[in-house]
Each structure stands twice: as structure tokens, then as C-alpha cells.
C-alpha positions, 0 to 999 in steps of 0.5 A: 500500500505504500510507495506514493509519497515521491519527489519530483525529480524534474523539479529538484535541484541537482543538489536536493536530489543528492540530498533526498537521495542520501537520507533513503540510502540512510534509512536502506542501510539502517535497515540493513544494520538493525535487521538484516538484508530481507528488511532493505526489501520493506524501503519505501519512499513514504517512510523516506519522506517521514525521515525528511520531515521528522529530521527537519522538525526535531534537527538531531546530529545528523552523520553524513558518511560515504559507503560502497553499495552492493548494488553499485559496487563501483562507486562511493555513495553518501547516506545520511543518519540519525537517532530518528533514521533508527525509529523510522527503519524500525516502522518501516519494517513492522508496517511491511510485517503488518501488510504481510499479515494482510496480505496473507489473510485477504488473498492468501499470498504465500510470498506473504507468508513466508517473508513475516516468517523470515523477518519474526524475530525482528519483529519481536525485538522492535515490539519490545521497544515500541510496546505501546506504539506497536499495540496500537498499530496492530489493533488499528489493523485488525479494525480495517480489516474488520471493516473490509470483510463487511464489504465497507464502501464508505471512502472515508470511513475505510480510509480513516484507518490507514490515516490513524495508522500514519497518524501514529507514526509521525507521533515521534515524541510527545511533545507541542507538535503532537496534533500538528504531525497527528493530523497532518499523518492521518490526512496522509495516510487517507490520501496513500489509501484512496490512491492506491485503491484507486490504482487497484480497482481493475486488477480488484474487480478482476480478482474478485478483491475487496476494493472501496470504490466497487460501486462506483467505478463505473461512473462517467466522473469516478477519475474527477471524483476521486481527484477530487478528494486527493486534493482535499486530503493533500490540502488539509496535510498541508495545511498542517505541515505549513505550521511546522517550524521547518527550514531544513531541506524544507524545498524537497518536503514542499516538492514532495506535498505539493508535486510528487505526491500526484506522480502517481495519480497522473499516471495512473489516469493517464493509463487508464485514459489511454486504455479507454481511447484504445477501445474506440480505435 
């Protein structure tokens, strides 16, 4: 369900870039060092865009190191760490193990299965730090799919949870911004929901899958329905963000909410408008 939460390269500086791309090879090789080489297959770029946001709020020491890559052997690249890179690869992980979970109970995925096998005991150990957060993470699963095997077709009731379930997350600290990174995570985490329910309604309908806008795909307006409510959910997560007292790598968060974001709602009407012009050919 994760991976929508991109930059826009196009409209990055070459020297953002550099820097967006130091803080995910951080977070890919943090976990690597706190669980294992199976964990670097759980990265995904809406955790990297936590760490982005979580750095820049809290400032913590951040080391900037050079390392060889073992998918790029030939050349040094430069990661970026920090206490918080430690907390967002250790979530990035149990949220893949929960999706594992899901996975496995919905459509019986055996891939699924076997990958919460292999990461288990790590899982064990990030539950013994996070007790509390971890607790609350699994029961707001069980809530959604709970509602889902109902058939629940209300949007924003089904996608209320992946945005409690984010809004956890950027809970770092409990501290002044507590409601600010609340909101502004479960406004977020609405929004990863309902496109990737978007992306999926034809593979869905196809298989027979669960999928919240089965009722009303078929509609002549259902793209510019959907858009429609992205757009308030990127809004009101933005509007959040504003009142944060960000200004480190500030343009690569604002490039990230404001365009990136939509990389993948575009090309997924695109696609699908082009599919539809196909059949009139």
C-alpha cells in the first residue's frame, strides 16, 4: 500500500536530489544494520519522506558518511543518519510485517507468508521497544480489516484507518507538535489509501478483491471524483505541515506535498485514459 509519497525529480535541484537521495540510502542501510538484508526489501519512499520531515522538525546530529553499495559496487555513495533514521527503519519494517499479515489473510499470498516468517524475530525485538506504539498499530489493523470483510464502501470511513495508522507514526515524541504531525499523518495516510485503491480497482474487480470504490467505478466522473478528494486530503496535510517550524531541506518536503505526491495519480489516469481511447480505435 505504500510507495506514493515521491519527489519530483524534474523539479529538484541537482543538489536536493543528492540530498533526498542520501537520507533513503540512510534509512536502506539502517535497515540493513538493525535487521538484516530481507528488511532493505520493506524501503519505501513514504517512510523516506517521514525521515525528511521528522529530521527537519526535531534537527538531531545528523552523520553524513560515504559507503560502497552492493548494488553499485563501483562507486562511493553518501547516506545520511540519525537517532530518528533508527525509529523510522524500525516502522518501516513492522508496517511491511503488518501488510504481510494482510496480505496473507485477504488473498492468501504465500510470498506473504513466508517473508513475516523470515523477518519474526525482528519483529519481536522492535515490539519490545515500541510496546505501546506497536499495540496500537496492530489493533488499528485488525479494525480495517474488520471493516473490509463487511464489504465497507464508505471512502472515508475505510480510509480513516490507514490515516490513524500514519497518524501514529509521525507521533515521534510527545511533545507541542503532537496534533500538528497527528493530523497532518492521518490526512496522509487517507490520501496513500484512496490512491492506491484507486490504482487497484481493475486488477480488484478482476480478482474478485475487496476494493472501496466497487460501486462506483463505473461512473462517467469516478477519475474527477476521486481527484477530487486527493486534493482535499493533500490540502488539509498541508495545511498542517505549513505550521511546522521547518527550514531544513524544507524545498524537497514542499516538492514532495505539493508535486510528487500526484506522480502517481497522473499516471495512473493517464493509463487508464489511454486504455479507454484504445477501445474506440
Amino acid at each position: 500500500m505504500f510507495g506514493y509519497v515521491l519527489i519530483n525529480k524534474e523539479e529538484l535541484k541537482f543538489k536536493e536530489y543528492d540530498v533526498y537521495k542520501s537520507y533513503y540510502c540512510g534509512l536502506c542501510q539502517t535497515l540493513n544494520k538493525r535487521s538484516g538484508r530481507f528488511a532493505q526489501l520493506t524501503l519505501n519512499y513514504d517512510m523516506t519522506f517521514l525521515q525528511l520531515l521528522l529530521t527537519g522538525l526535531y534537527e538531531p546530529d545528523t552523520k553524513l558518511e560515504q559507503f560502497r553499495c552492493k548494488i553499485h559496487p563501483f562507486k562511493k555513495s553518501i547516506k545520511r543518519s540519525n537517532e530518528i533514521t533508527d525509529y523510522i527503519a524500525d516502522m518501516n519494517l513492522f508496517l511491511a510485517y503488518l501488510n504481510c499479515i494482510d496480505d496473507w489473510d485477504d488473498e492468501k499470498k504465500l510470498s506473504r507468508k513466508i517473508y513475516t516468517f523470515l523477518i519474526k524475530r525482528k519483529v519481536k525485538k522492535i515490539k519490545k521497544l515500541y510496546p505501546q506504539k506497536t499495540a496500537k498499530l496492530e489493533k488499528i489493523l485488525e479494525q480495517s480489516s474488520e471493516y473490509e470483510s463487511k464489504r465497507e464502501y464508505d471512502i472515508d470511513k475505510i480510509s480513516a484507518y490507514s490515516g490513524q495508522l500514519m497518524a501514529e507514526l509521525f507521533l515521534y515524541k510527545e511533545d507541542e507538535w503532537k496534533e500538528v504531525l497527528s493530523r497532518m499523518g492521518f490526512f496522509l495516510g487517507k490520501y496513500i489509501y484512496i490512491i492506491d485503491a484507486y490504482e487497484d480497482i481493475e486488477k480488484d474487480l478482476k480478482k474478485g478483491s475487496y476494493n472501496p470504490f466497487t460501486e462506483i467505478y463505473q461512473n462517467k466522473d469516478f477519475d474527477d471524483f476521486v481527484e477530487h478528494i486527493l486534493t482535499m486530503m493533500i490540502s488539509e496535510c498541508a495545511r498542517e505541515f505549513e505550521n511546522l517550524p521547518i527550514i531544513k531541506e524544507i524545498d524537497i518536503l514542499r516538492n514532495i506535498l505539493y508535486s510528487g505526491v500526484w506522480a502517481k495519480f497522473k499516471l495512473v489516469r493517464n493509463k487508464r485514459k489511454q486504455v479507454e481511447e484504445n477501445k474506440y480505435d
